[in-house]
C-alpha positions as CSV (number, residue, x, y, z in Angstrom):
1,X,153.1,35.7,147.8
2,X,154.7,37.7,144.8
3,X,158.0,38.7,144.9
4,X,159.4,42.4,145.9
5,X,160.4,42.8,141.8
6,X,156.8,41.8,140.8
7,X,155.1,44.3,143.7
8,X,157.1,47.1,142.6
9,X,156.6,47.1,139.2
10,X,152.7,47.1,139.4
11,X,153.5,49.8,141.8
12,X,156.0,51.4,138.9
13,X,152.9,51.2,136.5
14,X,151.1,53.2,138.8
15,X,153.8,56.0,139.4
16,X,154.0,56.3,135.5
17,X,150.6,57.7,135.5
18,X,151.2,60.5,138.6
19,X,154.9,61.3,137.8
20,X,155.8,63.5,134.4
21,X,157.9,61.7,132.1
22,X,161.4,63.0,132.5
23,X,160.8,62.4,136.4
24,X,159.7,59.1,136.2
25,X,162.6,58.2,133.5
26,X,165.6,60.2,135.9
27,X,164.5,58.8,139.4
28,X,162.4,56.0,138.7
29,X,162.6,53.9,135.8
30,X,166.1,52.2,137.1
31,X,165.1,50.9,140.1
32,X,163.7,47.8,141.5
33,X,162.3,46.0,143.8
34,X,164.9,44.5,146.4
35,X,162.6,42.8,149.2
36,X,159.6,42.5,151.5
37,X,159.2,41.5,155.0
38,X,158.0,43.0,158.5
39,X,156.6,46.2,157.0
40,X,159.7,46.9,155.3
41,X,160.1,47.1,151.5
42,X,163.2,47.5,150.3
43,X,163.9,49.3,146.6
44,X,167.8,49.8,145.0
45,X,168.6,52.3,143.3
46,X,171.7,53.2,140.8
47,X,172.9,56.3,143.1
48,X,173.0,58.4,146.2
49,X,171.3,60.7,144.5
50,X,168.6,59.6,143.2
51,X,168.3,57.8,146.6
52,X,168.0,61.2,148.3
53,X,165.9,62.4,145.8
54,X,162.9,60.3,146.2
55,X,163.2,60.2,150.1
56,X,162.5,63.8,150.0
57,X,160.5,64.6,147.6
58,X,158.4,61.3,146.9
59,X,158.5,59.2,149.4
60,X,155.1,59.5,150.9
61,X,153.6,58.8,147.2
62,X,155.9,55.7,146.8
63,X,154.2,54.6,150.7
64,X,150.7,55.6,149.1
65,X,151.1,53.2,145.8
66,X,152.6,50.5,147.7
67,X,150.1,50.4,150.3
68,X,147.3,50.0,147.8
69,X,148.8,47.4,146.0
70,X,150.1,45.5,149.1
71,X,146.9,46.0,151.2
72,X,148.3,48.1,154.1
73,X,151.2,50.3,154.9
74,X,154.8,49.6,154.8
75,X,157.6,51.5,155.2
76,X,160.5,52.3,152.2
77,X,164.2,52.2,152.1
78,X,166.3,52.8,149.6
79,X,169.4,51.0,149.1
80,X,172.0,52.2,146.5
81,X,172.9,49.7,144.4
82,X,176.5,48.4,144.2
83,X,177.5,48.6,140.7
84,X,178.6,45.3,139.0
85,X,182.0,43.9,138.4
86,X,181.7,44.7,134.7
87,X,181.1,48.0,135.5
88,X,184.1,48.4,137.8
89,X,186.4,47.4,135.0
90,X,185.2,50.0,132.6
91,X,185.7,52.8,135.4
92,X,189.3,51.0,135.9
93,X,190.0,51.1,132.4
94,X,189.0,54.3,131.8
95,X,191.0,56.2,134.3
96,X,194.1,54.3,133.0
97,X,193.5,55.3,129.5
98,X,193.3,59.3,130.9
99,X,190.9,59.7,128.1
100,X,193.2,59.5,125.3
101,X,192.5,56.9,123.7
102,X,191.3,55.9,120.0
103,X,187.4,55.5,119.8
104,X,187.3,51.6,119.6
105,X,189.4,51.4,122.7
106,X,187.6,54.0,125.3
107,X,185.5,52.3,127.4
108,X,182.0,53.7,127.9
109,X,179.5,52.8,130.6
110,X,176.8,50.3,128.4
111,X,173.4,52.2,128.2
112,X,170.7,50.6,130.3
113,X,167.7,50.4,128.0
114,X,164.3,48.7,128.8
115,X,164.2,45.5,127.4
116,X,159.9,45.9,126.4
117,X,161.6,48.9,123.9
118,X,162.5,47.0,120.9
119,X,161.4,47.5,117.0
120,X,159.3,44.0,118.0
121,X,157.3,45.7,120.2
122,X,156.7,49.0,118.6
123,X,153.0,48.9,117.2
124,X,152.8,50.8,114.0
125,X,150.0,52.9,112.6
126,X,149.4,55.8,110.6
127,X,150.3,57.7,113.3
128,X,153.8,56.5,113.6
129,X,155.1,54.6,110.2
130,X,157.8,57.4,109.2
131,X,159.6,57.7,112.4
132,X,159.4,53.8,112.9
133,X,161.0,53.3,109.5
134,X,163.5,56.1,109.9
135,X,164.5,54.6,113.4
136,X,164.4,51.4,111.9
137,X,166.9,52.4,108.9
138,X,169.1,54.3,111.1
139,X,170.0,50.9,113.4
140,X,170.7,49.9,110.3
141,X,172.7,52.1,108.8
142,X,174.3,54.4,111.5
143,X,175.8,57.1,110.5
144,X,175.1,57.1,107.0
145,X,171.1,58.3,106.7
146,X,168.9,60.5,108.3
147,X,172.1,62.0,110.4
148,X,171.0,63.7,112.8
149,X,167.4,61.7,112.9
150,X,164.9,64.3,115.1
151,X,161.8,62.4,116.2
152,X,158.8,64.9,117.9
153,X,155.4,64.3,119.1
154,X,153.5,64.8,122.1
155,X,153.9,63.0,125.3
156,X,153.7,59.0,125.7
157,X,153.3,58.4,122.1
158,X,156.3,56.3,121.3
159,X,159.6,58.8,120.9
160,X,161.5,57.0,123.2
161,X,160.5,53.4,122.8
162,X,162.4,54.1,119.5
163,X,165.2,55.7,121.1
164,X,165.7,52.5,123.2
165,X,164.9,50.6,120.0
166,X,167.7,52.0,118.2
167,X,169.9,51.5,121.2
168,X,169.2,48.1,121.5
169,X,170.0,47.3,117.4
170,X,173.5,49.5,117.6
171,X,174.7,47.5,121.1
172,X,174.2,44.1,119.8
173,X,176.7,45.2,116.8
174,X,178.8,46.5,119.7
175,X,178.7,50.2,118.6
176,X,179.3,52.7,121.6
177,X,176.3,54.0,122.7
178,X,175.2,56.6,124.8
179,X,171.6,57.6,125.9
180,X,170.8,60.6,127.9
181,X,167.9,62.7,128.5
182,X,168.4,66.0,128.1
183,X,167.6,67.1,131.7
184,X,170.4,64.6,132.4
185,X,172.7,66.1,130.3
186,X,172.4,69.3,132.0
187,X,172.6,67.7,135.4
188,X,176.5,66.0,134.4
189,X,177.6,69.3,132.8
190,X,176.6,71.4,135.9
191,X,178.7,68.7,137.8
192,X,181.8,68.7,135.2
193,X,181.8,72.6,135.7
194,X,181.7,72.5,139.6
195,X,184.3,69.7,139.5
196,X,186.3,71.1,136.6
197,X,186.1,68.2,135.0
198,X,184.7,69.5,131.9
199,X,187.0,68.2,129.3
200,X,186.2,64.4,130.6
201,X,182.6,65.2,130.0
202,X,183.3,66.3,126.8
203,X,185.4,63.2,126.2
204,X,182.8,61.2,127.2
205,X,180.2,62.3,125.0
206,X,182.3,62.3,121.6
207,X,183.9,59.0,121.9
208,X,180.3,57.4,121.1
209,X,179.6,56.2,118.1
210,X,175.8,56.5,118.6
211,X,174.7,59.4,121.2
212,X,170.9,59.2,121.7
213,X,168.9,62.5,123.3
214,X,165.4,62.4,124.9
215,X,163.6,65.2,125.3
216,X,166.2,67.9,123.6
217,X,163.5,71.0,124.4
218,X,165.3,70.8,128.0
219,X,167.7,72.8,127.0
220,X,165.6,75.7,125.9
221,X,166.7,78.1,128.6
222,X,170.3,77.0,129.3
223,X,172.4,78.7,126.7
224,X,175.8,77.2,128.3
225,X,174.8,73.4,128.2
226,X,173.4,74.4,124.6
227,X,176.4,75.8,123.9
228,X,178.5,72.7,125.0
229,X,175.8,70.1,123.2
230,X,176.3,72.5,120.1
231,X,180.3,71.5,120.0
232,X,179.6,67.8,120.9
233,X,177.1,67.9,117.8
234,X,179.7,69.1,115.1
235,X,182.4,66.7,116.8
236,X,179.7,63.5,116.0
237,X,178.6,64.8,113.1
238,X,181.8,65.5,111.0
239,X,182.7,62.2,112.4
240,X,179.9,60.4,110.9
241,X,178.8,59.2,113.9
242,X,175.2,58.7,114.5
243,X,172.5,61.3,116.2
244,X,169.3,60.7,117.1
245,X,166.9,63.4,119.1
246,X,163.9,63.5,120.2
247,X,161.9,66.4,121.5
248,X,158.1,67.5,122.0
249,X,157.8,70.1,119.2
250,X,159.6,70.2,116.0
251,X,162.9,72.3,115.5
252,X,161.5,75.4,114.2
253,X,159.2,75.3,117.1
254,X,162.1,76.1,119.3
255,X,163.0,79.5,118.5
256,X,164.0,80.0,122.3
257,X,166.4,77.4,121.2
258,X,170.0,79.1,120.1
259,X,169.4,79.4,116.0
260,X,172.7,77.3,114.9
261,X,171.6,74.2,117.2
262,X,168.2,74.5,115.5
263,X,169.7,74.7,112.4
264,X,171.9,71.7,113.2
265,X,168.8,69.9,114.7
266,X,167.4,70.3,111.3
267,X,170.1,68.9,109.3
268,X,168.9,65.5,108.7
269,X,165.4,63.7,109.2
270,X,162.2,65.5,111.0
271,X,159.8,62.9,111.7
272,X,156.5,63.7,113.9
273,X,154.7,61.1,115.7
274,X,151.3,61.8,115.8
275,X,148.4,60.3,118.3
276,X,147.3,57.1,117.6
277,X,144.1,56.3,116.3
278,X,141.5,54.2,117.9
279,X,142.5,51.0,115.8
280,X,146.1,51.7,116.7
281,X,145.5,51.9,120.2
282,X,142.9,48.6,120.3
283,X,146.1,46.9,119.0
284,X,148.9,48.0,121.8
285,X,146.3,47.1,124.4
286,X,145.7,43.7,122.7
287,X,149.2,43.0,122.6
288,X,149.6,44.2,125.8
289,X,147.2,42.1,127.5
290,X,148.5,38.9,125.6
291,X,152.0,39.9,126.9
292,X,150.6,39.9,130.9
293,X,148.7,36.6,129.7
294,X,145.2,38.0,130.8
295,X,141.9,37.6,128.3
296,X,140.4,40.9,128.3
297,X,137.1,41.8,126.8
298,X,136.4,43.7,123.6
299,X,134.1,46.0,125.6
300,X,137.0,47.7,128.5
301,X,139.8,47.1,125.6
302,X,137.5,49.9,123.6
303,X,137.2,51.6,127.2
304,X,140.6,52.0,127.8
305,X,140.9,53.2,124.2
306,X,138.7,55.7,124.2
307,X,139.6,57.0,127.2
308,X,143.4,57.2,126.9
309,X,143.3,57.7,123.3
310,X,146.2,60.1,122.9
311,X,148.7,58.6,125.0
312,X,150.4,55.5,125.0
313,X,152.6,55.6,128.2
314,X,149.1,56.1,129.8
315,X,147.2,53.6,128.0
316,X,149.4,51.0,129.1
317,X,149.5,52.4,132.5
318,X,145.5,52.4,132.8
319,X,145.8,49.0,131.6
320,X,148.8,47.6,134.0
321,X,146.2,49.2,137.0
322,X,143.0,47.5,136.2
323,X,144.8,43.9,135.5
324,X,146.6,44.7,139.0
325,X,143.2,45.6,140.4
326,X,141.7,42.5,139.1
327,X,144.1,40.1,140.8
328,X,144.4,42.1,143.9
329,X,140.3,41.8,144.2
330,X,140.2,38.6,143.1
331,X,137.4,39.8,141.0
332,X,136.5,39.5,137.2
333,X,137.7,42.1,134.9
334,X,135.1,43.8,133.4
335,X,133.7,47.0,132.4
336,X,132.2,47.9,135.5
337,X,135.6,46.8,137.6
338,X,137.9,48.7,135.2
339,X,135.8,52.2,135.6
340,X,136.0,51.5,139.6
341,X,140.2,51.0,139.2
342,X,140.1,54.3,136.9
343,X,137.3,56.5,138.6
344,X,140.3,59.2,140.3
345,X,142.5,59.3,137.1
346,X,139.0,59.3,134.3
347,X,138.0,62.3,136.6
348,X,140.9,64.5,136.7
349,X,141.9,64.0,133.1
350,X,139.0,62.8,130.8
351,X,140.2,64.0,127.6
352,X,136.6,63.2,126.2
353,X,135.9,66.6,128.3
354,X,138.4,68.7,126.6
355,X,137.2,67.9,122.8
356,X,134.9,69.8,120.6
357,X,133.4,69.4,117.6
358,X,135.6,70.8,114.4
359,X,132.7,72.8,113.7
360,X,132.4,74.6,116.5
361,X,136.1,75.4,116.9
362,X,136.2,76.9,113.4
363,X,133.1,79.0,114.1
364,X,134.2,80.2,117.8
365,X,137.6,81.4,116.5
366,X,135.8,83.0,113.3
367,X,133.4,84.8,115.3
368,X,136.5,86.0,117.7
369,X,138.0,87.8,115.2
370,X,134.7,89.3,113.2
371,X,135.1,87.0,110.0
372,X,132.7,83.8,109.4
373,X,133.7,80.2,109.1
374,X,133.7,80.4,105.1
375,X,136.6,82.7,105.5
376,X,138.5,80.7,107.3
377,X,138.0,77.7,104.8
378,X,138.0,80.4,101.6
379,X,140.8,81.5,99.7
380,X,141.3,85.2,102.0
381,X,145.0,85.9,102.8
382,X,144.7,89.1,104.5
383,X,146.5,89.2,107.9
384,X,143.5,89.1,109.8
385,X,142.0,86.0,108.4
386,X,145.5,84.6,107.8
387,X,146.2,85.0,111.7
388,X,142.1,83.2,112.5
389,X,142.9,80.6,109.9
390,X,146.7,79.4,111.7
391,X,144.9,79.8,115.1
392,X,142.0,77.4,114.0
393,X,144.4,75.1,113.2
394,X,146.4,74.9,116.3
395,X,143.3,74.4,118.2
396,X,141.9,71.9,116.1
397,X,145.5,70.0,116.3
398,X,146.0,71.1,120.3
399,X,142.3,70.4,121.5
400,X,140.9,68.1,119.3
401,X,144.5,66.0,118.4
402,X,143.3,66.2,114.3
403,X,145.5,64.8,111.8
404,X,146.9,66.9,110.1
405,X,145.3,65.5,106.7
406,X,142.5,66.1,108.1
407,X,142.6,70.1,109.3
408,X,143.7,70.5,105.8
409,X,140.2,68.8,104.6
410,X,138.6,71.1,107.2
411,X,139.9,74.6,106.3
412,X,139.5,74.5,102.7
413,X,141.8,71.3,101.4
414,X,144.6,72.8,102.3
415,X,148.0,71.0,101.7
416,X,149.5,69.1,105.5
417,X,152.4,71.4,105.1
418,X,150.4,74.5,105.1
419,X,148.7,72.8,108.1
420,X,152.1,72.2,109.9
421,X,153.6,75.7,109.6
422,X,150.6,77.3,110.6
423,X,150.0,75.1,114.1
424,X,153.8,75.5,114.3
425,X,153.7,79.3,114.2
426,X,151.2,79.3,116.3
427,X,152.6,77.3,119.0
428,X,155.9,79.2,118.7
429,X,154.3,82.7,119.7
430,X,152.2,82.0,121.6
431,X,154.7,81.1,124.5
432,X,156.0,84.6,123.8
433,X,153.4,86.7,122.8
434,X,150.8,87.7,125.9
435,X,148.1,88.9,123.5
436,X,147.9,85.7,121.4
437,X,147.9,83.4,124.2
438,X,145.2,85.6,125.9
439,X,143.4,85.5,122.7
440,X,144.0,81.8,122.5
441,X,142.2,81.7,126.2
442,X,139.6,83.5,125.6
443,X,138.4,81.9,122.4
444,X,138.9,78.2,124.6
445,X,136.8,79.6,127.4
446,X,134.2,80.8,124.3
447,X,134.5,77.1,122.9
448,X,133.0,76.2,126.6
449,X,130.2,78.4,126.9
450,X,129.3,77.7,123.2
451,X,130.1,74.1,123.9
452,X,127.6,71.4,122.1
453,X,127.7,67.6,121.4
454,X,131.4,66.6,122.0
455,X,133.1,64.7,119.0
């Protein structure tokens, strides 16, 4: 029989694949497996929130993804966890103090980061090497480069596995750290305002020494909560203490984001994780599999790859299912088991379905717009063939995940930087300009009518 812990995290593995990312890291990733007996399984988590929150809004998938692992259906509780003694004393201690003291004194809550997101762990690549070796300098050296550090890349490819990288090098020289997502910085600042207990928050967040922010493009939208992250920012920063953000998109991607906290954002280091390449991703699943101590073939490790190519949290979650599947079947794990385990995900969201050929894309936008594919990849700067040329190259980066190296080699042997502000300019409009993202639909819905061999 395996234990409740071991149960829910194959079941965890599974809700990081149907959950978005800042859902699964704000109601899920803290909690664990408590016990099972009689149909009941039992999961703490760290809050009455959260507790409320996934009884009413994802309770029936948590029965769902237990019931396949388990075998049959069982019913959920959760139980709010009582927080430790350790913990106690720092709330103790921090009431007494009323906030007042010096920064080595004030007690803040210690961070709770995963212990699999180290700098050990971190597989690097082409993809990744610059913001591995910034994070790696900053845990270092907080404080003193790359301040603020701004990692960006697309989803599940390795942002905040160096957040919690960082975290973990700064504790261990007992620096105060805070981590926060950005949705959950919003969340405690609504609270501090409805409980007028704004200057505590505030004192919270610049007694650290190290404040760490996931997924900054949250705030777009919430000009208060930038406002108050905006003052927090100049407090850290003239105090030399370290920041570190990550975020989806680059800074000047953000212009719905106020223009000094961009311009702050932009201060230090910008470093963009890209998607990994195929060797890249052979290597995580490699390590991976050694790390759950199962022998997988070269065959489904190259499945797996090259169907979950662009994003790592995936990957690993494709893999923790098919292992799971495997030991839950009793059956060997091959190719033919691993498609059966990934048939409902493979369907709704083959990415080999959504590629096309560089060709193709340059000549379906060129045609769009009344200019041929030479033009695109000539040395024309007119508006019109200016505007074709930036919108081949956030399809090509969007649709087809091209290096950037690579789009340059593609339109012309154009310089990566060109390549960057153009996809960036791109992707900046076209969440607030209606005809470009019409035009941006109607050349995709072109690319599939015109669609031949996939790449």
């Amino acid at each position: 029989m395996r234990s409740a812990q071991e149960i829910w995290e194959a079941a965890l593995g599974e809700l990081q694949i149907q959950v978005s990312k800042p859902n699964y890291d704000t109601w899920l990733k803290d909690t664990a497996g408590v016990s099972y007996q009689d149909d009941l399984f039992v999961v703490s988590v760290p809050n009455v929130f959260i507790a409320e929150w996934l009884k009413n809004r994802l309770l029936s998938l948590v029965k769902r993804t237990l019931a396949s692992i388990i075998g049959r259906n069982v019913n959920v509780q959760f139980l709010i966890q009582t927080p430790s003694q350790t913990d106690t004393h720092l709330a103790h201690a921090w009431q007494a103090d009323g906030g007042i003291s010096s920064k080595l004194k004030e007690p803040i809550k210690p961070p709770r980061f995963n212990q699999k997101y180290t700098f050990d762990t971190f597989i690097t690549g082409e993809s990744n090497r610059l913001a591995y070796a910034a994070a790696l300098e900053v845990a270092e050296k907080p404080g003193h480069t790359y301040n603020p550090l701004f990692i960006y890349g697309d989803t599940g490819v390795g942002k905040t596995h160096l957040l919690h990288a960082i975290g973990h090098a700064v504790k261990a020289n007992r620096l105060q750290t805070l981590y926060v997502s950005a949705e959950q910085f919003t969340n405690e600042f609504v609270i501090a305002i409805k409980n007028k207990k704004i200057e505590d928050f505030h004192h919270k967040f610049t007694s650290a020494s190290v404040l760490l922010v996931d997924d900054i493009q949250f705030l777009i939208g919430k000009a208060q909560t930038q406002e108050c992250f905006f003052h927090i920012f100049n407090h850290l920063y003239d105090d030399n203490c370290q920041i570190v953000v990550t975020s989806d998109r680059s800074p000047r991607a953000m212009s719905p984001l106020g223009r000094k906290l961009r311009s702050r954002l932009e201060w230090g280091l910008i470093a963009d994780i890209q998607h990994p390449d195929s060797e890249t991703c052979l290597t995580i699943l490699s390590v991976k599999a050694k790390q759950l101590k199962v022998s997988i073939s070269p065959e489904v490790l190259q499945f797996l790859a090259t169907q979950f190519q662009h994003n790592i949290r995936e990957l690993e979650g494709a893999l923790n299912r098919i292992v799971t599947y495997a030991k839950l079947s009793g059956t060997n794990l091959d190719l033919h088991l691993a498609t059966q385990a990934l048939t409902d995900i493979v369907a709704k969201d083959n990415r080999q379905e959504a590629m096309f050929t560089p060709r193709l894309i340059i000549e379906t936008v060129a045609n769009y717009y009344a200019l041929t594919p030479e033009a695109l990849t000539g040395k024309m700067r007119d508006k019109k063939t200016a505007l074709a040329r930036q919108v081949a190259m956030y399809l090509l980066r969007e649709q087809n995940h091209c290096r950037l190296a690579e789009i340059g080699k593609l339109l012309g042997d154009r310089d990566h930087t060109t390549i960057l502000h153009g996809y960036e300019k791109i992707a900046a409009e076209v969440k607030s300009a209606p005809q470009l993202s019409k035009s941006i639909e109607e050349i995709r819905q072109g690319l599939k009518i015109n669609r031949k061999t996939p790449t």
